[in-house]
C-alpha positions as a Markdown table, in Angstrom:
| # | Residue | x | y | z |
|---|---|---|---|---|
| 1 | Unk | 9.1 | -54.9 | 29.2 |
| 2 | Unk | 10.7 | -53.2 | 26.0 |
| 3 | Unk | 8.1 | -52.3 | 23.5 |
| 4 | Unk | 7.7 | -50.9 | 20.4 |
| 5 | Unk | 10.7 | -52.6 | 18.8 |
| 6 | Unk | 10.9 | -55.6 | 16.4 |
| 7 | Unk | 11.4 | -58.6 | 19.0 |
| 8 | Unk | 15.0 | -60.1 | 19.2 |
| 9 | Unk | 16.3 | -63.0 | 20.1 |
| 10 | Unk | 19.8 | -63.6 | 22.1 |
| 11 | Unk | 21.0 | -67.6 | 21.8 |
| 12 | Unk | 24.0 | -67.6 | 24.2 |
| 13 | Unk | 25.9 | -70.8 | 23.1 |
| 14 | Unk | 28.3 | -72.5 | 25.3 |
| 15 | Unk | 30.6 | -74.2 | 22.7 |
| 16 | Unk | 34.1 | -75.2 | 24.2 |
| 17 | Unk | 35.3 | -76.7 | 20.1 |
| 18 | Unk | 32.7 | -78.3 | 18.4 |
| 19 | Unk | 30.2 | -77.6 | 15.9 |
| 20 | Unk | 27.2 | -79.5 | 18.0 |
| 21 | Unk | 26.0 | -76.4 | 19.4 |
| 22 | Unk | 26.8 | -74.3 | 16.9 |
| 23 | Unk | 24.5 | -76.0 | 14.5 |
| 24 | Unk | 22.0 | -76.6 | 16.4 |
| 25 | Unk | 21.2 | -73.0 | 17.9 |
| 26 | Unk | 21.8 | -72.1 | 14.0 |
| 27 | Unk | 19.1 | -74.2 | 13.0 |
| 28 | Unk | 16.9 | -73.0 | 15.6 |
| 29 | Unk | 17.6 | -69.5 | 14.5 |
| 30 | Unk | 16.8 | -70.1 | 11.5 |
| 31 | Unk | 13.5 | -71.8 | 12.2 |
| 32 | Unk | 12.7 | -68.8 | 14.3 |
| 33 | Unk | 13.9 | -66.0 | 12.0 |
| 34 | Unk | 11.0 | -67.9 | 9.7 |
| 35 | Unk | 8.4 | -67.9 | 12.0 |
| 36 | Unk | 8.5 | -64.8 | 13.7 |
| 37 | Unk | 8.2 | -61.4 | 11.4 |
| 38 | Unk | 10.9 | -59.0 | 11.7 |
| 39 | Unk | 13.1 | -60.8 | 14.4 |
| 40 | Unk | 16.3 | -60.8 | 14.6 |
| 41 | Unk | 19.2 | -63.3 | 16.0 |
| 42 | Unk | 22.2 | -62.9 | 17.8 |
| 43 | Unk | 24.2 | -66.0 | 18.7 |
| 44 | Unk | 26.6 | -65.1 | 21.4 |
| 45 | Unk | 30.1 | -68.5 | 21.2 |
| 46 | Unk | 33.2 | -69.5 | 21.7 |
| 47 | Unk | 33.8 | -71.3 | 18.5 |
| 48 | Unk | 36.5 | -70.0 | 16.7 |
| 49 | Unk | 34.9 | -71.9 | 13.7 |
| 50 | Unk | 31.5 | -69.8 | 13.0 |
| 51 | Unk | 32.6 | -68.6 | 10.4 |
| 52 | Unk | 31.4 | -72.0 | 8.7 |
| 53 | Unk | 27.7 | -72.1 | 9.5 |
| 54 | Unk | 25.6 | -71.0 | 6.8 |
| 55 | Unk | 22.9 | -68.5 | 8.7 |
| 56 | Unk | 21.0 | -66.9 | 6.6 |
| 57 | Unk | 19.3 | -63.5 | 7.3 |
| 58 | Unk | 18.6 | -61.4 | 10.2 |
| 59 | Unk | 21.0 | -64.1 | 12.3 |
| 60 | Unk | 24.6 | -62.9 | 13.5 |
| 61 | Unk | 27.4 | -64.5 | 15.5 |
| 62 | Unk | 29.5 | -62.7 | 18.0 |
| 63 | Unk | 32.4 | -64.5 | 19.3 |
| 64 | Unk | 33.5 | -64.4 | 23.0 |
| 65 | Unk | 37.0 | -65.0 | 23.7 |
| 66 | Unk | 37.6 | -69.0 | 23.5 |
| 67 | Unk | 37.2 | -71.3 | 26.2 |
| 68 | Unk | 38.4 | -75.1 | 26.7 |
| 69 | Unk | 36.8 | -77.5 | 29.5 |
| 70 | Unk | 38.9 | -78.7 | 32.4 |
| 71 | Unk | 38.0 | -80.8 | 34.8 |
| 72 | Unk | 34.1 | -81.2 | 35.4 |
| 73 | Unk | 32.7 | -77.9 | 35.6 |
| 74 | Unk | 36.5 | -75.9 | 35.1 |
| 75 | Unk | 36.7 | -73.9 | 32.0 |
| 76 | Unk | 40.1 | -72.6 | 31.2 |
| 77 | Unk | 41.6 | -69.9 | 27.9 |
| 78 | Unk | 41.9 | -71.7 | 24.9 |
| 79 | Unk | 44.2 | -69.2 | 22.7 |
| 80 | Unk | 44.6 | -65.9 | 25.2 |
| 81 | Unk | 47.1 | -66.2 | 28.6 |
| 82 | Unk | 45.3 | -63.5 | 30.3 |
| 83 | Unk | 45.5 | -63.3 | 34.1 |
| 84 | Unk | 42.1 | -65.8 | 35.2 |
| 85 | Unk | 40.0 | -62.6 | 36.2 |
| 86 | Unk | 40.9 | -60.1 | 33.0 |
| 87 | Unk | 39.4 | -63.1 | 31.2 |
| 88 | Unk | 36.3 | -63.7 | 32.2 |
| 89 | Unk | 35.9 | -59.5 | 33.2 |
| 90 | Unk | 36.6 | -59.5 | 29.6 |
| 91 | Unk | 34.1 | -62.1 | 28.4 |
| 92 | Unk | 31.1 | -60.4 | 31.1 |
| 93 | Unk | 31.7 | -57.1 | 29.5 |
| 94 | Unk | 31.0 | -58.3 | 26.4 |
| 95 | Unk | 27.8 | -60.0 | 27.6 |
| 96 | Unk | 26.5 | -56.8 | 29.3 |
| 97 | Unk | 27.1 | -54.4 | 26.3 |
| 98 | Unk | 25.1 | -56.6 | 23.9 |
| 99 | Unk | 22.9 | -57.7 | 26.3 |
| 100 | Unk | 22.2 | -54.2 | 27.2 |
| 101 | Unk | 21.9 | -52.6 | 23.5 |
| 102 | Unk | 20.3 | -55.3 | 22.3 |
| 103 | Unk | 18.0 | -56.1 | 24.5 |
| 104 | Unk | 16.7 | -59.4 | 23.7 |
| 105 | Unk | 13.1 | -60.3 | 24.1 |
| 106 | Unk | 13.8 | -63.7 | 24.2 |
| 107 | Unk | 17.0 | -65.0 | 25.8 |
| 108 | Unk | 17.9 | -68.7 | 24.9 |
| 109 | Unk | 20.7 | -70.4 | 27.2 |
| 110 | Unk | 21.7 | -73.4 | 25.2 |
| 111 | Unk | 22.7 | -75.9 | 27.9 |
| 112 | Unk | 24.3 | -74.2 | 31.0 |
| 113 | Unk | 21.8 | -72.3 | 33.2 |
| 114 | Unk | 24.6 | -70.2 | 34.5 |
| 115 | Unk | 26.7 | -70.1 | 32.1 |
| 116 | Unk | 30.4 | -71.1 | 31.6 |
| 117 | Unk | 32.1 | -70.3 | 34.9 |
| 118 | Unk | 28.3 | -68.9 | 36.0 |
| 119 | Unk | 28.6 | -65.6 | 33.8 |
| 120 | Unk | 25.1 | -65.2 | 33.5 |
| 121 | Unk | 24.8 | -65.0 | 37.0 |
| 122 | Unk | 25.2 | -61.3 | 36.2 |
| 123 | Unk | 23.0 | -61.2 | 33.7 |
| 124 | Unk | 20.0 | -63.1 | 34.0 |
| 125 | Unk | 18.8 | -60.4 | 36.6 |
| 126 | Unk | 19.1 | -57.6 | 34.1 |
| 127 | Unk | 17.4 | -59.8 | 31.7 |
| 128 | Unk | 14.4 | -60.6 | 34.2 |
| 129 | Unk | 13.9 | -56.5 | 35.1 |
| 130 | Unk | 13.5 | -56.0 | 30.9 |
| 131 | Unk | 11.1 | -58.8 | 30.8 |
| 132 | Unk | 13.0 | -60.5 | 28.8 |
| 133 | Unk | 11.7 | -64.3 | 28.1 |
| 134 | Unk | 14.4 | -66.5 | 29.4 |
| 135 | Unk | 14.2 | -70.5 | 28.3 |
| 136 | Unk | 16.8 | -73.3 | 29.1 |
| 137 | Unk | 16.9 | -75.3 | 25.9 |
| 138 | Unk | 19.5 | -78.5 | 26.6 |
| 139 | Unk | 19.6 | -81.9 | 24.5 |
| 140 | Unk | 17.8 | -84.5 | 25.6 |
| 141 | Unk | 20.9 | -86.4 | 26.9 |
| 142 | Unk | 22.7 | -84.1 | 29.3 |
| 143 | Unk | 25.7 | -86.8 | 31.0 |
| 144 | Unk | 25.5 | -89.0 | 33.6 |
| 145 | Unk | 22.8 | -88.0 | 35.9 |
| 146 | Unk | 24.8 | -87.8 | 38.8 |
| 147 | Unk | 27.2 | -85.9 | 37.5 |
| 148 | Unk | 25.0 | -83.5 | 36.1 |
| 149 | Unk | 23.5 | -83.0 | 39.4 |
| 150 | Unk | 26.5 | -82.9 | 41.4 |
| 151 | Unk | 27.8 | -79.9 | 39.2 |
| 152 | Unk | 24.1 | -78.0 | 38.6 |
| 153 | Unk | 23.5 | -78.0 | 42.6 |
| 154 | Unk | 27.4 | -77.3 | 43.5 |
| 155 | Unk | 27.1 | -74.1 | 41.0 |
| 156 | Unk | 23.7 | -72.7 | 41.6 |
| 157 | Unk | 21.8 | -74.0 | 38.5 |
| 158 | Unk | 18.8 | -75.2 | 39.7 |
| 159 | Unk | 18.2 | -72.2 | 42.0 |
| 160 | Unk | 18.5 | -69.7 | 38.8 |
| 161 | Unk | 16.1 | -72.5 | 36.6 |
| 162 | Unk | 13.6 | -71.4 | 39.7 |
| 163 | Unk | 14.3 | -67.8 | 39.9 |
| 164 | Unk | 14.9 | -66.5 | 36.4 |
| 165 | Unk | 13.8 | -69.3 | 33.6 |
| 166 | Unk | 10.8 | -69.4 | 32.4 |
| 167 | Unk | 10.7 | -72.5 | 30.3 |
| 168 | Unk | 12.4 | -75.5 | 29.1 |
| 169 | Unk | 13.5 | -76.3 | 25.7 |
| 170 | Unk | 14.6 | -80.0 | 25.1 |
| 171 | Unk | 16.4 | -80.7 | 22.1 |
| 172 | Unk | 16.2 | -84.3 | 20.7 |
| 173 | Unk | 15.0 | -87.1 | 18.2 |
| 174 | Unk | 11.8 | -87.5 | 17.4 |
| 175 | Unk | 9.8 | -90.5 | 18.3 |
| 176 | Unk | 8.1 | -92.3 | 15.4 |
| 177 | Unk | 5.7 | -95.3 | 16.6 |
């Protein structure tokens, strides 16, 4: 456990183009930034269009090299033509040097448990040995259920939900009666 330290706060954001999960780990930020003293926010995307969020204070964006979705569970390059493994070497390396100067005490994985192309599969370890809080926070309306399934038990994710999450965070409407 890392103590002594004003807690932080890593949101790791799988955008492929769109502003959905931009916004909405912004707003959470934000939200968080307001009700925790001293904390401070790191949003790790793809979006080439963060730039455009209004944040606020003590949030900050860093921006992985872009990604595009494929076929069901494929990610591919969006602007770079990198041989396949440079890439994503390039993309883990960034996630372990902020993970690792950073360290987060609170690690939010906005949708995929694993990551795009299971990239956290590296790091989810390293946050576990820190103590690091790790929550899963996904809308309430994922995809088709058996699609979902198909790709989360092909690629490990409900194995790493056991192993390294320790809660859920479901993102959705509220019910008025």
């Amino acid at each position: 456990m890392i103590l002594n330290k004003d807690p932080t706060m890593l949101i790791y954001s799988p955008d492929a183009h769109g502003l959905g999960h931009l916004r909405r780990n912004s707003i959470l930020a934000k939200v968080a930034v307001g009700l925790i003293t001293n904390l401070n926010v790191i949003i790790i995307g793809n979006c080439p269009s963060n730039i455009l969020v209004d944040i606020g204070s003590r949030i900050d964006f860093v921006k992985l090299p872009s990604v595009k979705r494929g076929d069901v569970g494929v990610w591919n390059q969006r602007f770079l033509n990198l041989p396949g493994s440079e890439f994503w070497q390039i993309r883990l390396k960034m996630l372990e040097v902020l993970f690792n100067e950073f360290k987060p005490t609170v690690l939010i994985v906005d949708h995929l448990p694993l990551g795009i192309e299971n990239e956290l599969e590296y790091i989810l370890p390293i946050a576990k040995s820190f103590g690091t809080k790790i929550i899963l926070g996904i809308r309430d309306i994922l995809g088709h259920p058996d699609l979902i399934k198909g790709v989360w038990t092909k690629n490990g994710s409900y194995n790493a939900l056991y192993k390294y999450y320790d809660n859920i965070l479901i993102f959705g409407e509220e019910i008025k009666n």
